[in-house]
C-alpha positions in Angstrom: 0.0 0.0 0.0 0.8 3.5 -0.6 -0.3 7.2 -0.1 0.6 9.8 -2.9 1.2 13.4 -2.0 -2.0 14.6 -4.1 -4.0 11.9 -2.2 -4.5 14.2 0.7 -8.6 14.9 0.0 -9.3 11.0 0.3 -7.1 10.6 3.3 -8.3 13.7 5.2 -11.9 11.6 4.6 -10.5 8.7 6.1 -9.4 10.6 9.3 -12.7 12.2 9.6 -14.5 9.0 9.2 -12.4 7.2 11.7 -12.7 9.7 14.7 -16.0 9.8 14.4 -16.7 6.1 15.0 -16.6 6.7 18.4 -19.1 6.0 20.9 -18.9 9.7 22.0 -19.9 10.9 18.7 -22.7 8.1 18.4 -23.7 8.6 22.2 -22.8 5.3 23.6 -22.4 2.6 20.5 -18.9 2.6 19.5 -18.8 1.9 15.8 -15.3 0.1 15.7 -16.1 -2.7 18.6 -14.3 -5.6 16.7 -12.3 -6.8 14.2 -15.5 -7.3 12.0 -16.7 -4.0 12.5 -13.0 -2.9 11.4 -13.3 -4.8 8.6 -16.1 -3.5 7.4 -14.7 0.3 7.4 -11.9 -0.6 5.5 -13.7 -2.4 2.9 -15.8 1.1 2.7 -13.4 3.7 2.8 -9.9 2.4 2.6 -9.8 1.7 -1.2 -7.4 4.8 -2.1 -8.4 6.4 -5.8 -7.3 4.4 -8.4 -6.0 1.4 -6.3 -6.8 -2.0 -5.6 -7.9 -2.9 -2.1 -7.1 -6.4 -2.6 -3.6 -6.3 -3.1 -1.2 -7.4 -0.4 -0.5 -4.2 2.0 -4.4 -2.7 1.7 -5.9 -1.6 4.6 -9.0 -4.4 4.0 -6.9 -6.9 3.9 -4.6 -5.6 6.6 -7.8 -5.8 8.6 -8.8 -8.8 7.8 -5.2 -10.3 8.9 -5.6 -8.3 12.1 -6.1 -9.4 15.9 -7.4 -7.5 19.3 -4.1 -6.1 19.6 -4.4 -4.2 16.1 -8.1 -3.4 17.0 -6.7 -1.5 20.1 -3.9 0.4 18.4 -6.7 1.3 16.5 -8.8 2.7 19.0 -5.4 4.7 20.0 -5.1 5.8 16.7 -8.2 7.7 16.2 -7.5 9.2 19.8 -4.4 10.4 18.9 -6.1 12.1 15.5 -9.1 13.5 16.9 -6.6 15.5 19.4 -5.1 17.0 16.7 -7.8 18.0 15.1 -9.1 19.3 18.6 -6.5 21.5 18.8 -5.0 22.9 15.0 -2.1 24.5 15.9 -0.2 24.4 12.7 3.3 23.3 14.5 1.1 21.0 16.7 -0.4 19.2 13.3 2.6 18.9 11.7 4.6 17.4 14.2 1.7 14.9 15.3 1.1 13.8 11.1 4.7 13.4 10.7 4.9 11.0 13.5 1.9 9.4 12.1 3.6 8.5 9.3 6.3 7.1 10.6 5.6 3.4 9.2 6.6 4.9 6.1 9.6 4.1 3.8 10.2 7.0 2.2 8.5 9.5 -0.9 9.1 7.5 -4.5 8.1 8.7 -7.7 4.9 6.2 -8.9 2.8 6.2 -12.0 0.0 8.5 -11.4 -3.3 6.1 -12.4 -5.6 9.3 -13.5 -2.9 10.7 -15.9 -1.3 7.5 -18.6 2.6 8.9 -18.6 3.1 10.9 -15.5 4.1 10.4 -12.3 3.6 11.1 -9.0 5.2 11.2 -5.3 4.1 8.5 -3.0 4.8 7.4 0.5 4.6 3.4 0.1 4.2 1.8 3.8 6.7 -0.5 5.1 7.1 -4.5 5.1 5.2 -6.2 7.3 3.1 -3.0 8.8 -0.4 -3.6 10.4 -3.8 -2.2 10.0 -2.8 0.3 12.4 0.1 1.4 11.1 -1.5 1.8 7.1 -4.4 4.0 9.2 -1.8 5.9 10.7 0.6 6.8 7.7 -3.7 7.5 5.8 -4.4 9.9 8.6 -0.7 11.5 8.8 -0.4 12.0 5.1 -3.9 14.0 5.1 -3.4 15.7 7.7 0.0 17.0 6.3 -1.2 17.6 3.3 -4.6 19.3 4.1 -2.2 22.0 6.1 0.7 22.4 3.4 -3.1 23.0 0.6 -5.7 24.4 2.5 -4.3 25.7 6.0 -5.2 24.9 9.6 -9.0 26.0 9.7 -9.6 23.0 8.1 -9.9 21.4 11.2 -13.2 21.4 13.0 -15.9 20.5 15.3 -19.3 19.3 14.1 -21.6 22.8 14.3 -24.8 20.5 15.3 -25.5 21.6 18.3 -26.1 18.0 19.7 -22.8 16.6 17.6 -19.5 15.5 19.4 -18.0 14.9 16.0 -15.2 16.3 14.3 -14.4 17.0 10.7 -11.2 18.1 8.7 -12.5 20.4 5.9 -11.3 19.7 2.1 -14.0 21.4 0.1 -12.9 24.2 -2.4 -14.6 26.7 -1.0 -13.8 25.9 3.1 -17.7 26.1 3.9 -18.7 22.5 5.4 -20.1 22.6 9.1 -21.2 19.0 9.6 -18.8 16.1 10.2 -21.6 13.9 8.8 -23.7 16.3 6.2 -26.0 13.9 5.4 -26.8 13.2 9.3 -26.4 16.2 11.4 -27.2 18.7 9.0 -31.2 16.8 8.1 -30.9 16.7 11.9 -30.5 20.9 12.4 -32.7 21.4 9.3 -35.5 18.9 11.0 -34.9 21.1 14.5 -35.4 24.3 12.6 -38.3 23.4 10.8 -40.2 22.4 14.2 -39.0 25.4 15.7 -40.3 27.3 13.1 -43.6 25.7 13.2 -43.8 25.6 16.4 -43.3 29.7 16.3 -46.1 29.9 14.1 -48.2 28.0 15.9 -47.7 29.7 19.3 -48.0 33.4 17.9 -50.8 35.4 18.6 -53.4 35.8 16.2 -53.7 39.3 14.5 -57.0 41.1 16.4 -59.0 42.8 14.3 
């Protein structure tokens, strides 16, 4: 397995998706309990663009070759990222990423799958690495590479007002507030609506 330099967007994704598997985000259900459930994560968001996730080294089949002792390194892991991006000081997220990606054996130049006849600087992970340590370089590259592109405001807590979550931010134009879009922002836009019908319906009628 390994990470290119212009993979950041799809890494940064993987971060966010792992530190919010947590059961404080989901108010008590973890969403990482065992090695299934780790499994399972992998299979959906490991596949990095243009790869093959069932090559020797991917993180699904890293997972699927894993034990309780990688399932807890794990659980460190996305400790250990969710600080950072509780507390994006630039020096602070550069020197946490860089020793998240310290499974790594070095930047080589790799044909870049998007582009026949170009290549591209990649950061291949070592011999014999675990699940945790592929995570870790994942996580360490996009969060490296999110500060070198986009800065450290990218990093963010959920806005929902009843979210625990955390998000690090790659969209063009810097605007997302939701760690999970799809479930905490239908959950403020459901809240507003009944508070706004709910106004309506408690306001005086107009006397004549």
């Amino acid at each position: 397995m390994q990470v290119a330099l212009d993979d950041y967007v799809w890494a940064a994704g993987i971060a966010t998706e792992l530190v919010n598997t947590t059961a404080e985000v989901w108010r008590g259900d973890d969403r990482l309990p065992d090695l299934a459930a780790l499994v399972a994560f992998t299979e959906l968001h490991g596949d990095r663009p243009g790869g093959d996730d069932d090559v020797p080294g991917a993180p699904a089949e890293l997972a699927r070759r894993g034990g309780p002792a990688d399932l807890h390194a794990v659980h460190a892991l996305r400790s250990t990222v969710r600080d950072l991006i509780d507390h994006p000081d630039r020096d602070r997220l550069i020197a946490g990423a860089t020793r998240l990606t310290s499974s790594a054996r070095g930047a080589t130049l790799t044909p870049d799958p998007a582009h026949e006849g170009r290549m591209r600087w990649a950061v291949p992970l070592r011999d014999g690495a675990t699940i945790a340590d592929a995570l870790s370089l994942i996580c360490g590259m996009g969060i490296l590479g999110v500060v070198h592109t986009l800065g450290e405001r990218r990093f963010r807590p959920c806005t929902a007002p009843t979210c625990r979550g955390a998000f690090i931010d790659t969209t063009r134009p810097g605007s997302r507030r939701y760690c999970m879009p799809g479930l905490c922002g239908n959950r403020v836009n459901v809240a507003n609506h009944r508070a706004r019908r709910t106004a309506r319906r408690d306001r005086p009628a107009d006397s004549d």
